[in-house]
N, C-alpha and C positions, 0 to 999 in steps of 0.2 A: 439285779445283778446278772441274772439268765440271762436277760432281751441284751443286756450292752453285750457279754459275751459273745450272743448270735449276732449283732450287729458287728460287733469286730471281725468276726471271722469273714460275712458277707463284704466288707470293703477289705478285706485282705485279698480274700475270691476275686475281685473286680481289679484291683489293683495288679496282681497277677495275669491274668486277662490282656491285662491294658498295656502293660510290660513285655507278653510272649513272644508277638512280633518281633520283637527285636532278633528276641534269638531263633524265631522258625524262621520267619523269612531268609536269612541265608543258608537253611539248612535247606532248607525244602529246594528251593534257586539250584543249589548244587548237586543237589541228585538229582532233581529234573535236567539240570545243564549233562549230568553225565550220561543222559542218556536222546543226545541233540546229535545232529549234524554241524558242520564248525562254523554254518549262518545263525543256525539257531541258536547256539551259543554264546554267539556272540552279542546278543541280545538284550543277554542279562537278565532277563523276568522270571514270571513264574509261570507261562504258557506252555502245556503240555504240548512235548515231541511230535512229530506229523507222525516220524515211527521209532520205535526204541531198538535205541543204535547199542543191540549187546558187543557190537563188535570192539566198541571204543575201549572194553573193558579186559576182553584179545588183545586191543594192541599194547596196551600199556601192559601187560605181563611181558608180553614178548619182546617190549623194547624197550621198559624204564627199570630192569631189575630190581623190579617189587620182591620177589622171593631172596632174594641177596640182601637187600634194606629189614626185610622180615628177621632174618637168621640173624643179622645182625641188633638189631634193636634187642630181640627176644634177648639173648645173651648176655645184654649188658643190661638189661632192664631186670629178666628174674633171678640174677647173684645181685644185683645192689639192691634189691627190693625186701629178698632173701635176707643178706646181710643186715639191713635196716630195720627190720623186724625181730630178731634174732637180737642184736645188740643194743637194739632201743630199747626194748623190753626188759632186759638184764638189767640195762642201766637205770630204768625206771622203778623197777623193783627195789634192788638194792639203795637208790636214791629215796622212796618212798618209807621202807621200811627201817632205816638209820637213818634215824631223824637227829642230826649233830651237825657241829658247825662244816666238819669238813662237806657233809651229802649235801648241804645246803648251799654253800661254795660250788660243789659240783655240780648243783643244779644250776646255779645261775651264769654258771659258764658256760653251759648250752644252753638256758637262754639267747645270751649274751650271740649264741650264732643265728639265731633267728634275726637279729636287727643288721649282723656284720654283713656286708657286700662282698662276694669274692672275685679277687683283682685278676684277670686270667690273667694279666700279664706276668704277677711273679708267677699263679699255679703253673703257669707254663713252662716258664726258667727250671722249675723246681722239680714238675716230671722229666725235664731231658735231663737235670743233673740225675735224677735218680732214675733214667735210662728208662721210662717209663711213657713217655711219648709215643704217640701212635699205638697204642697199646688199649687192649681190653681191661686191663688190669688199673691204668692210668685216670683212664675214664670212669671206670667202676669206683673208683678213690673219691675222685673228686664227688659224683652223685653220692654217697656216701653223705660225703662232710657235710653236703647242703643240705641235705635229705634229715640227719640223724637228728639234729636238735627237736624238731618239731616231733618227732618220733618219743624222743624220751621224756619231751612235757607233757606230751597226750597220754601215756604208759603210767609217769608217777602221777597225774593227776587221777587216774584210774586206778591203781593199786591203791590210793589212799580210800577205796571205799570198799575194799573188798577185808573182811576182820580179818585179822591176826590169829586169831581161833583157826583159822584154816590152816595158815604155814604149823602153826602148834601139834593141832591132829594129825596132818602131813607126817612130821617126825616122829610124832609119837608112835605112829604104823609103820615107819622104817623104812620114810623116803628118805634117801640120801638127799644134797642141794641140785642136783640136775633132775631127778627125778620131780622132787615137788617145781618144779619150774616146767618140765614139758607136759607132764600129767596130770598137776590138779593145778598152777595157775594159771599156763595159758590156755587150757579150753576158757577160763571161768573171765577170760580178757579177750573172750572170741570180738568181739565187736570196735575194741578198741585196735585189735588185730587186722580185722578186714579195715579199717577206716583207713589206718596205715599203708597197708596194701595198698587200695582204691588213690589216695593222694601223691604215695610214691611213684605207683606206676602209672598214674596222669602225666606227673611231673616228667621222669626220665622219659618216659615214649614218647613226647611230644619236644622235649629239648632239642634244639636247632644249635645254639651257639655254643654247646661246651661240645657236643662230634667235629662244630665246623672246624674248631681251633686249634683244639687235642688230640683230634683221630680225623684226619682230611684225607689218610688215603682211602683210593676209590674202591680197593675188597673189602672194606671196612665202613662203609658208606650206613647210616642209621638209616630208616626210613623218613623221616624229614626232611635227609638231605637229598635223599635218591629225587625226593618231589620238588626240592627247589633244581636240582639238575634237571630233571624234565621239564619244569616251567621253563628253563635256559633254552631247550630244544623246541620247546611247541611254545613258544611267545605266544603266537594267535590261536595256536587249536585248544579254542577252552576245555573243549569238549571230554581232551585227555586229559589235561590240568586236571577238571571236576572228577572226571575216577581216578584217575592218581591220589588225589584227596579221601575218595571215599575208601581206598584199601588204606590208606594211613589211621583213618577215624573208626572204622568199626572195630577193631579188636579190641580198642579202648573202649568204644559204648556199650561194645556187648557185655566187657566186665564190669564197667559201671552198672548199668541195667539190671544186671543179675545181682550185687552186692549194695547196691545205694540205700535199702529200706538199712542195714547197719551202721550207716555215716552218721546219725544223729543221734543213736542211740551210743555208738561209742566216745561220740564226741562233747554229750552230756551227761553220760554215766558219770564220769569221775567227776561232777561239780558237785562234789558234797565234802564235809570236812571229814578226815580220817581222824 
């Protein structure tokens, strides 16, 4: 039983291995491309720079309004992310812990938006009727609706393994219901909390087509788009393309990086029966 164990893991090892390529090879490509001349660039490989061009990394502050794309992503990214957390959780709770026909209807309605498609053509209609178009608030809605579902099944599937004995003690010491919710459940749902974090804020930070549709004016520019309008301006200078890219991807890897040992753990804490 040992030796298969250790066998399994050794062709899991290899098989990983064998797979990474995929995804270093174009990472590596593009931090080495961002730091080319626009021949070497052009190139495409993975031949280190004759010299490391920090300047590419000047010009693109100074000419692709990276810090405008920043200000603006942030914003919309940590109230919906904010929000997402906050209201997943609630709903998760309260879904996990009233176990009846109605919480169980409620539950599978936000299932039910995990599989649903959102049509931007009516959300569209729908924010200018409700004057809400081009708007922080607009765009915050909609990340919201797509975001929440997946938020509240990860949340009650995790309350169901946390005892009842806890809300119980909770009251019995004289939490009110917002108290035993910001103080003893969600430290004790930290992991299923970062997980959400981590998926949410992948999701909205890297969102291209719900800024391009519902918020296209240009002081409102996300940072996705600021880079697809730079690739418009520098067609052939990959050079910038590649750091334009690399100020889009690092604040996202660096929060990954620092929060991912909690992705698994909160993502199979709650598979146990409550």
């Amino acid at each position: 039983m040992i030796k298969s164990k250790h066998r399994n893991k050794i062709i899991s090892c290899l098989l990983c291995l064998l797979i990474s390529p995929v995804f270093l090879i174009p990472i590596i490509m593009m931090v080495l491309g961002s730091f080319k001349t626009q021949g070497e660039a052009l190139h495409m490989d993975l031949s280190l720079p004759e010299h490391f061009m920090i300047e590419n990394y000047q010009h693109v502050l100074e000419t692709g309004n990276i810090l405008r794309g920043y200000k603006n992503s942030l914003i919309i990214t940590v109230i919906a992310v904010t929000i997402i957390i906050v209201f997943g959780s609630m709903a998760g709770i309260v879904i996990s812990r009233r176990n009846d026909k109605k919480m169980n209807a409620a539950y599978y309605y936000f299932i039910f938006g995990l599989t649903a498609t959102m049509q931007l053509v009516t959300t569209y209609f729908l924010l200018l009727k409700l004057q809400l178009l081009e708007t922080y608030t607009g765009v915050i809605f909609v990340f919201v609706a797509v975001n929440l579902p997946f938020a509240v099944m990860t949340f009650a599937s995790f309350v169901k393994g946390i005892p009842r004995e806890i809300d119980e003690a909770a009251l019995i010491d004289g939490c009110n219901t917002m108290q035993m919710f910001f103080k003893v459940l969600i430290p004790i749902m930290k992991p299923a909390v970062i997980t959400n974090l981590i998926i949410a804020a992948i999701s909205i930070w890297n969102n291209f087509q719900i800024p391009l549709y519902l918020m296209s004016s240009s002081d409102r520019t996300t940072i996705p788009m600021m880079v697809y309008n730079f690739y418009g301006l520098y067609a052939r200078d990959w050079q910038y393309v590649f750091a334009a890219i690399m100020f889009t991807v690092l604040p996202i890897v660096l929060l990954y990086l620092c929060l991912q040992k909690y992705i698994v753990e909160g993502m199979t804490a709650g598979a146990v029966k409550g």
